[in-house]
MARVO-436276 format. One record per residue (C-alpha): x negated, z, y negated; residue number from 1; residue in three letters. Coordinates in steps of 0.02 Angstrom, whole numbers. Last residue first. Layout:
MARVO-436276
> X;Z;Y;NUM;ala $
...
end
This chain:
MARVO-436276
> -5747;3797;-4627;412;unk $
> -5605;3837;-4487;411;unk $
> -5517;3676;-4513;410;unk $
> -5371;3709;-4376;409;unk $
> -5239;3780;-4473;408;unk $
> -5281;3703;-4649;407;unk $
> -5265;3546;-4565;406;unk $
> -5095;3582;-4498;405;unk $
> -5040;3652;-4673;404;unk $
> -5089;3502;-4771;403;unk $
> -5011;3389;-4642;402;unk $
> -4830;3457;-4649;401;unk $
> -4859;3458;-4856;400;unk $
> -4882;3264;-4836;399;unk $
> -4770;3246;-4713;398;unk $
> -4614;3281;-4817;397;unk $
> -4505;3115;-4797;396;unk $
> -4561;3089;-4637;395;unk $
> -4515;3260;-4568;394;unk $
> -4339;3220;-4591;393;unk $
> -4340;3061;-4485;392;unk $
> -4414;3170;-4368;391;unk $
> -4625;3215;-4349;390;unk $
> -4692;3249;-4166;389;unk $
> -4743;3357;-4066;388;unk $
> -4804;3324;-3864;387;unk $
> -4722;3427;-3738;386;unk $
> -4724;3301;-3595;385;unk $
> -4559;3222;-3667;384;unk $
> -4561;3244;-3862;383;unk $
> -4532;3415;-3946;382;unk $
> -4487;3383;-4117;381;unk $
> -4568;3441;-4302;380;unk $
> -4444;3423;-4475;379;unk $
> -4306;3518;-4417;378;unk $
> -4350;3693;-4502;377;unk $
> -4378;3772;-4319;376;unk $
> -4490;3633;-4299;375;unk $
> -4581;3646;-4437;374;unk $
> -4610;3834;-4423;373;unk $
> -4667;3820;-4230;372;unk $
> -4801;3693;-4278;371;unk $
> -4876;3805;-4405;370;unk $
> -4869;3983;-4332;369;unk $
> -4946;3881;-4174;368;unk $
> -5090;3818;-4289;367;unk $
> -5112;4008;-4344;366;unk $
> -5135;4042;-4163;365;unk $
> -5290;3923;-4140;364;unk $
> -5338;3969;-4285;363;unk $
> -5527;3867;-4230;362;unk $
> -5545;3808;-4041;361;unk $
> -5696;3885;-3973;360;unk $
> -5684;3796;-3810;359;unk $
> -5523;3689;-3808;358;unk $
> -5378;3755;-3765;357;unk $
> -5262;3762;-3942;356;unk $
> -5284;3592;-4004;355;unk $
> -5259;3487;-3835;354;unk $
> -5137;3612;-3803;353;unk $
> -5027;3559;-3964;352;unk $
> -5013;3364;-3900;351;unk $
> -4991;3250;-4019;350;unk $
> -4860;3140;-4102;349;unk $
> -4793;2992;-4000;348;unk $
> -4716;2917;-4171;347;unk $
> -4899;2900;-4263;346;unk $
> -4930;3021;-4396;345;unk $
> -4974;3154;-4297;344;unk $
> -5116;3069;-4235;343;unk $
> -5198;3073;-4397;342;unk $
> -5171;3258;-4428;341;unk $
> -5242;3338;-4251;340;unk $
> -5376;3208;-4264;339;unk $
> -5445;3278;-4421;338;unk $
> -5416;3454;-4406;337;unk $
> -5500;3434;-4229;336;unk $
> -5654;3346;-4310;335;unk $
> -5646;3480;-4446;334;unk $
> -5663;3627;-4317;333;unk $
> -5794;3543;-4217;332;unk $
> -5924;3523;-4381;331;unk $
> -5937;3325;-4471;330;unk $
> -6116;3278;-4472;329;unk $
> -6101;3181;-4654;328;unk $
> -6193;3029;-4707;327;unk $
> -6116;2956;-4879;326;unk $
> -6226;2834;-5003;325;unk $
> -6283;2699;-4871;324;unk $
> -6362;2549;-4924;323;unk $
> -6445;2506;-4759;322;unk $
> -6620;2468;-4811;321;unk $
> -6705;2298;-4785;320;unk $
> -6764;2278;-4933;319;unk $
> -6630;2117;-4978;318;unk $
> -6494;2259;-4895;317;unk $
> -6532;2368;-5022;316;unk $
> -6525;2256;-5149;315;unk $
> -6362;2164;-5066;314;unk $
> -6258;2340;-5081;313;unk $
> -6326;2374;-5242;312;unk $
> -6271;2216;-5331;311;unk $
> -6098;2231;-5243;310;unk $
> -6066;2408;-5293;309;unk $
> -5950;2530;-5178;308;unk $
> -6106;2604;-5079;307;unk $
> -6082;2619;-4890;306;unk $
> -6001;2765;-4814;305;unk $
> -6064;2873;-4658;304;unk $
> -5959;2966;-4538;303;unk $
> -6032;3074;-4376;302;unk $
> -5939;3152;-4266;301;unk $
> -5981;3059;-4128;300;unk $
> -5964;2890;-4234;299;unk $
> -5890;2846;-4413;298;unk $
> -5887;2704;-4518;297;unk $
> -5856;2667;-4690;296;unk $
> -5841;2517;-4795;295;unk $
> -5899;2521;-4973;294;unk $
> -5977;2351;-4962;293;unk $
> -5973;2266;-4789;292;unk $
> -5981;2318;-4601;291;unk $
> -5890;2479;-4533;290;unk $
> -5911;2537;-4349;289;unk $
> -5787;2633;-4250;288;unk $
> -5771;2789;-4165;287;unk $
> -5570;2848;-4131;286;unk $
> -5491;2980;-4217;285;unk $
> -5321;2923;-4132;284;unk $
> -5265;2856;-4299;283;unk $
> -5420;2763;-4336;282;unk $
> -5411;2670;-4151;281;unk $
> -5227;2641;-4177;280;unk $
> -5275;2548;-4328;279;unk $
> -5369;2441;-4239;278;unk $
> -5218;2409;-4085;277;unk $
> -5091;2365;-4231;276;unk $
> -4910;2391;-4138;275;unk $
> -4846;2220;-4043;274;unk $
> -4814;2279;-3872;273;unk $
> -4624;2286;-3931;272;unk $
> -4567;2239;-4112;271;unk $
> -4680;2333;-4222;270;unk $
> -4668;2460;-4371;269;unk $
> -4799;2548;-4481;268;unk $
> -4774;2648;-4634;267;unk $
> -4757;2830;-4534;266;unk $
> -4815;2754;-4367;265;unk $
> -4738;2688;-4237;264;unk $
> -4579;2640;-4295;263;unk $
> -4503;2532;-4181;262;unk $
> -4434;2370;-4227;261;unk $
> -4269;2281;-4139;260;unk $
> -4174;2231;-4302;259;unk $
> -4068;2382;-4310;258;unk $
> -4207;2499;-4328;257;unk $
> -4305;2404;-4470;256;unk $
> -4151;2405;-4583;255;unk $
> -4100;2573;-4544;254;unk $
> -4297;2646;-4558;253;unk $
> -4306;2528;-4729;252;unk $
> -4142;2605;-4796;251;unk $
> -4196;2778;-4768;250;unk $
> -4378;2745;-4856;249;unk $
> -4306;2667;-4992;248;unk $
> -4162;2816;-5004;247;unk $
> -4316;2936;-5013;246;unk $
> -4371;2822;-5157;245;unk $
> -4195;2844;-5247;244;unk $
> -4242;3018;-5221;243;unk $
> -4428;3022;-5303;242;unk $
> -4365;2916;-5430;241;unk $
> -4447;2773;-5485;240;unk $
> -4594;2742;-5598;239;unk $
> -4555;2697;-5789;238;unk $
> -4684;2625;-5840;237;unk $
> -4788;2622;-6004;236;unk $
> -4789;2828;-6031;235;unk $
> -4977;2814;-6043;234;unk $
> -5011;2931;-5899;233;unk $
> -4904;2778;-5805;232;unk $
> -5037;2644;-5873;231;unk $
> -5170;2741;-5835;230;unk $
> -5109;2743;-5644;229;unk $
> -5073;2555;-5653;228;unk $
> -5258;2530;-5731;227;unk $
> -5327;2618;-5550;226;unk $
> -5432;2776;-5558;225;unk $
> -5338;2884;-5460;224;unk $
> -5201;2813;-5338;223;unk $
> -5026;2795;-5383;222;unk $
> -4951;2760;-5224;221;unk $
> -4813;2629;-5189;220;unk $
> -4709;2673;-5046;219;unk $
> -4779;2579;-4916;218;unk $
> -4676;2459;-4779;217;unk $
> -4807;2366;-4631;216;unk $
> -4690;2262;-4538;215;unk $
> -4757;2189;-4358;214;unk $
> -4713;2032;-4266;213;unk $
> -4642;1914;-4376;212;unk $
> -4475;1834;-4371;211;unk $
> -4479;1744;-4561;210;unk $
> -4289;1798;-4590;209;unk $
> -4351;1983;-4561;208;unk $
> -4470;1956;-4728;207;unk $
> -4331;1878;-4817;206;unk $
> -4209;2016;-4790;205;unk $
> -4317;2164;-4816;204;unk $
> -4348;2086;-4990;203;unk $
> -4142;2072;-5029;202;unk $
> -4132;2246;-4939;201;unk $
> -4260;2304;-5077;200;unk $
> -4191;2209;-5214;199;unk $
> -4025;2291;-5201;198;unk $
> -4110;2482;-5185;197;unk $
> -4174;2445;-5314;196;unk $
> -4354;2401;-5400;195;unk $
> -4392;2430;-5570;194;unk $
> -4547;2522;-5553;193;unk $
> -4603;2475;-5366;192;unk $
> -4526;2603;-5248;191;unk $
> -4568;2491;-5111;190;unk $
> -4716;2390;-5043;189;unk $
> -4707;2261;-4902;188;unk $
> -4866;2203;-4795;187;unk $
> -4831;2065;-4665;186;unk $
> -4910;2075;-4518;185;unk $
> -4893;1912;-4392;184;unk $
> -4966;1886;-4196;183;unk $
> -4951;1704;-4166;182;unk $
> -5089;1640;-4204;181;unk $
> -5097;1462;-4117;180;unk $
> -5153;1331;-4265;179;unk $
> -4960;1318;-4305;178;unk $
> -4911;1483;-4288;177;unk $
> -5018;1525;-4439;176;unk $
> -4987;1365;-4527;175;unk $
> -4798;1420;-4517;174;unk $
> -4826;1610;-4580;173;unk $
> -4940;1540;-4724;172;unk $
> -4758;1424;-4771;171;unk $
> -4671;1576;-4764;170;unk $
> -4754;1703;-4856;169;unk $
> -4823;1542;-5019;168;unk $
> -4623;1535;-5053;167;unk $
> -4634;1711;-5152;166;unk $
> -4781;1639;-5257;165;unk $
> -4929;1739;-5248;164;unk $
> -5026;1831;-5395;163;unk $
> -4979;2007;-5374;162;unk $
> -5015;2092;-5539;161;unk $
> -4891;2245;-5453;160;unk $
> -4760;2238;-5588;159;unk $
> -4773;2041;-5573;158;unk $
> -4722;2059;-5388;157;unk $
> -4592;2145;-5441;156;unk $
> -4516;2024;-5542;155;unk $
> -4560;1872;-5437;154;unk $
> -4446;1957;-5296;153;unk $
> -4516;1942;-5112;152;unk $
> -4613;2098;-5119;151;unk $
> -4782;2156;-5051;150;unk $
> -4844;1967;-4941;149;unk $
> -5006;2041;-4914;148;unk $
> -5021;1944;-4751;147;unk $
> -5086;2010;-4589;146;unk $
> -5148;1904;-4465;145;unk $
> -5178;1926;-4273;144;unk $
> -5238;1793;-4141;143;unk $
> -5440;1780;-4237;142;unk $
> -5524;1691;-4062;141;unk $
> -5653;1603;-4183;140;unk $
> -5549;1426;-4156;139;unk $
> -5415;1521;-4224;138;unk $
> -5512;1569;-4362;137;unk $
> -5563;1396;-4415;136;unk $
> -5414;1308;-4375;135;unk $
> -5311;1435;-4483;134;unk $
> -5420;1405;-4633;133;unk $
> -5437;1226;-4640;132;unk $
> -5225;1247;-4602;131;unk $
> -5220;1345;-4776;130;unk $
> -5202;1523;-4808;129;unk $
> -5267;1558;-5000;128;unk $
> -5085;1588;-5067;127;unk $
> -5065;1707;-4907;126;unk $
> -5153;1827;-4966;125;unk $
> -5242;1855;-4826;124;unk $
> -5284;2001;-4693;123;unk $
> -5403;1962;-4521;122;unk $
> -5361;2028;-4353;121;unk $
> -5463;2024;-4172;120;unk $
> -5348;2095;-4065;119;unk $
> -5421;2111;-3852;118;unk $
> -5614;2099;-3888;117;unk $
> -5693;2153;-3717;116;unk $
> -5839;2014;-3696;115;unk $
> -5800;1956;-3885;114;unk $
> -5996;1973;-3911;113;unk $
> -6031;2071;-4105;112;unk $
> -6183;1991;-4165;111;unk $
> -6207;1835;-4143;110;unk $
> -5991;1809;-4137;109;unk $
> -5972;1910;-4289;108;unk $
> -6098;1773;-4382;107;unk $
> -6024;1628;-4340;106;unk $
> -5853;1692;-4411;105;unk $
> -5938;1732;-4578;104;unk $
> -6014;1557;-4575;103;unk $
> -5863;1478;-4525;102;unk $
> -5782;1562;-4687;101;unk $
> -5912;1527;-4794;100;unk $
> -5903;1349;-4759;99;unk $
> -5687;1337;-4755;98;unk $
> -5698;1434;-4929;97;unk $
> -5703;1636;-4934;96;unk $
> -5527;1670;-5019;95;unk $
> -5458;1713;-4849;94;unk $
> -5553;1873;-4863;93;unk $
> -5439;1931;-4979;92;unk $
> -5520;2101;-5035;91;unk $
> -5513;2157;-4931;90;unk $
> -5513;2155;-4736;89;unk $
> -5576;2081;-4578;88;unk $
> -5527;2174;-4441;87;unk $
> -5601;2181;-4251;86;unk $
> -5527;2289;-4092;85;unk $
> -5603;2332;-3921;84;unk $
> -5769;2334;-3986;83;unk $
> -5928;2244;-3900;82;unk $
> -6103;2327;-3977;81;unk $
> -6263;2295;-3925;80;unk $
> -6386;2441;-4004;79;unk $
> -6326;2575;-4109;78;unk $
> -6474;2583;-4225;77;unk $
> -6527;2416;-4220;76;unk $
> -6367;2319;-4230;75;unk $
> -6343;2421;-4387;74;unk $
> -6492;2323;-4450;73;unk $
> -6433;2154;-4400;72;unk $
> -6250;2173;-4444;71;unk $
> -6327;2218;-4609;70;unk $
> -6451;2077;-4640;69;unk $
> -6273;1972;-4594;68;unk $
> -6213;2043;-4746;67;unk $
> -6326;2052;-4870;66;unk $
> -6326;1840;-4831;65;unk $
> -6160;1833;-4825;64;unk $
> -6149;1910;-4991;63;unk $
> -6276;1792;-5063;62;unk $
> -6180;1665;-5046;61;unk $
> -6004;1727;-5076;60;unk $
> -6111;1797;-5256;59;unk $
> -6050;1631;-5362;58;unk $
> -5878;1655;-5309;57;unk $
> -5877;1803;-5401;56;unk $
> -5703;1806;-5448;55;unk $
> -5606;1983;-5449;54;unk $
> -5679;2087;-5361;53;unk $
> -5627;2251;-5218;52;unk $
> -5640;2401;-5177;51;unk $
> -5478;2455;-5137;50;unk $
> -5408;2584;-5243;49;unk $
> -5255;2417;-5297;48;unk $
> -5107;2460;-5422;47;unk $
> -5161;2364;-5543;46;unk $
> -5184;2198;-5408;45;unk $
> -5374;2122;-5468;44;unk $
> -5362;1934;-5453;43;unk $
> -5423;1807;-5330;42;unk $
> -5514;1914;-5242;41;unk $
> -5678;1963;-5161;40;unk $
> -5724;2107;-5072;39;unk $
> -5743;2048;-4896;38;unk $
> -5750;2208;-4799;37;unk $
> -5766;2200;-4606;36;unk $
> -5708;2329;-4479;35;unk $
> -5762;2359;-4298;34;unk $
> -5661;2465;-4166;33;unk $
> -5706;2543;-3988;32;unk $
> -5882;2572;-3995;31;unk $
> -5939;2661;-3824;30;unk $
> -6075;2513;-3803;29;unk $
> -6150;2545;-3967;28;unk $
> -6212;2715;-3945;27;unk $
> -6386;2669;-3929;26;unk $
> -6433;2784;-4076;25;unk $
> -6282;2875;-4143;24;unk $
> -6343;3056;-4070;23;unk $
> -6522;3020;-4157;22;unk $
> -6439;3072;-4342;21;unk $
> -6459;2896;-4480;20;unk $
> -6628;2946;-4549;19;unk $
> -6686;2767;-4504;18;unk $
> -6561;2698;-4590;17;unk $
> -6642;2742;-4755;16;unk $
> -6544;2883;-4854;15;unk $
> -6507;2790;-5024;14;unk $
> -6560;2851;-5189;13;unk $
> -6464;2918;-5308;12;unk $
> -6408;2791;-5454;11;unk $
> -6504;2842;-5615;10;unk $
> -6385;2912;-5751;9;unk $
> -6374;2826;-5909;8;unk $
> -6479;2859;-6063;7;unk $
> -6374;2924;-6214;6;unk $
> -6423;2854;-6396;5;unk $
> -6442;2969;-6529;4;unk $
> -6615;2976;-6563;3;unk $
> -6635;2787;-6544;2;unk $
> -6760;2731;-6399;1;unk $
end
């Protein structure tokens, strides 16, 4: 070896998942949700933490095949499992072709029975959604899709790396129906740099003209690590306003609002009966497994992680170890900090005696300072039955809202 060259870092070993803690064995029966990564794309969106690849088709193969050894393993340790809820996500996992898509749906249905399966979902882009697709999930009980649709406006959609035409929403949408799923998403993203508040309505417009089901509005984050971050610590775009994004946010609740959707969650909003019943799951701290690269699970206050690399996922998997990197026993007080925070984003809020009267409930009375602060400021309401929950107001500033409740209730 030179002198001067640097040898990299050797990967840390993987816990087998035999170590996985005794309380999750034979817990599968009380599973409520399941999620599936498919990691690969067409293209690799710049604003996109996701793991996920661009090309690859030559690894769909072998994938599967990691994949299905996992479903297998985990199958082991928790024993039969029938969730509630199922979600395939990405990734695109609509990019799989017609083959490997059967093959993924053949698989779920081996190992994951449908006996109490009541949403079963799976996200596209929908320039891979075609009616080979459709039939084929349809005829696998999928009824819910959610399409990355992000903006209607080639411009923006361009900012983002998005690779869809705007035309490509609407005609997925129709071979959706079509084949029998009739349970729409459709993903929008604002405060895109160079977006107004113009464009906006325009893109609120054509996503209400397509009647679907459920509206899932983001501001755009600037995650860590992504080339649209770098770009921005570069001085190469020009992000948008943090008050012309409030007036995004406004102008989406309006918009929303007036055309029949409630807002049950901070970015989520449904017509009636039609909220996400998965992602209810997560935001009611509720145990659910994860298959896939870099998915994560968690269970009884336990949460594991698998590893975010594709070759060693399918090693591990090819020597018949679960390739997890992350296994954490997660103490009272965090669970509660945990729960308390995702439930308050949803509309129904939480309840502040489920927090303060359990046994050995952590700052318990500093968690009353909290809630009373907020909502003698305006930005926490009393809801019928004495639940809390954030206004319009508290929306905007949740962020800081949750930082304080955790910091409440996580007594480590």
């Amino acid at each position: 070896m030179p002198t001067n060259s640097i040898p990299l870092p050797t990967a840390p070993p993987m816990p087998d998942y035999k170590a996985m803690p005794k309380i999750l064995c034979g817990r599968g029966g009380s599973v409520q949700a399941l999620y599936i990564h498919i990691p690969f794309c067409t293209c690799k969106c710049d604003y996109c933490d996701f793991y996920s690849l661009a090309g690859h088709a030559d690894q769909y193969g072998r994938y599967l095949d990691a994949l299905e050894r996992q479903m297998r393993l985990e199958t082991e340790v928790f024993g039969p499992i029938a969730p509630e809820t199922v979600f395939i996500g990405g990734g695109t996992p609509t990019l799989l072709p017609p083959d490997d898509l059967q093959r993924l749906m053949a698989a779920i249905h081996q190992f994951c029975p449908q006996t109490r399966l009541t949403e079963f979902t799976v996200e596209s882009n929908p320039n891979t959604f075609d009616t080979a697709r459709a039939a084929i999930l349809a005829d696998a009980g999928v009824n819910r899709i959610s399409f990355g649709a992000q903006s209607f406006q080639p411009a923006e959609l361009n900012a983002l790396q998005r690779d869809h035409d705007p035309h490509s929403v609407g005609r997925a949408m129709q071979i959706a129906r079509a084949a029998g799923i009739n349970n729409l998403n459709i993903d929008l993203i604002y405060a895109i740099p160079g977006q107004t508040l113009g464009s906006l309505d325009e893109n609120l417009d054509a996503a209400l003209a397509l009647a679907p089901e459920h509206l899932s509005c983001y501001g755009l984050m600037y995650e860590p690590n992504t080339p649209m971050t770098a770009r921005l610590r570069r001085g190469q775009i020009d992000p948008v306003s943090e008050e012309l994004e409030l007036q995004m946010m406004e102008l989406v609740s309006r918009r929303l609002r007036s055309a029949g959707f409630d807002r049950y969650e901070i970015s989520n909003w449904a017509k009636p009966g039609r909220a996400c019943r998965h992602n209810l799951h997560y935001w009611n701290a509720g145990d659910h497994l994860a298959w896939g690269v870099s998915a994560s699970g968690h269970h009884s206050g336990v949460r594991w992680k698998y590893v975010s690399s594709l070759h060693r996922y399918c090693d591990a998997l090819e020597s018949g170890r679960l390739p997890m990197v992350e296994l954490e026993q997660l103490s009272p007080a965090r669970r509660q900090a945990e729960a308390a925070v995702l439930q308050l984003r949803l509309a129904g809020g939480i309840d502040p005696r489920a927090f303060q009267e359990q046994p050995g409930a952590a700052n318990a009375d500093k968690f009353s300072e909290v809630i009373q602060k907020y909502r003698l400021s305006g930005l926490l309401t009393s809801r019928p039955g004495g639940a809390i929950a954030l206004t319009d107001a508290g929306v905007a500033v949740s962020d800081t809202i949750f930082g304080d409740v955790f910091a409440a209730l996580d007594g480590d």
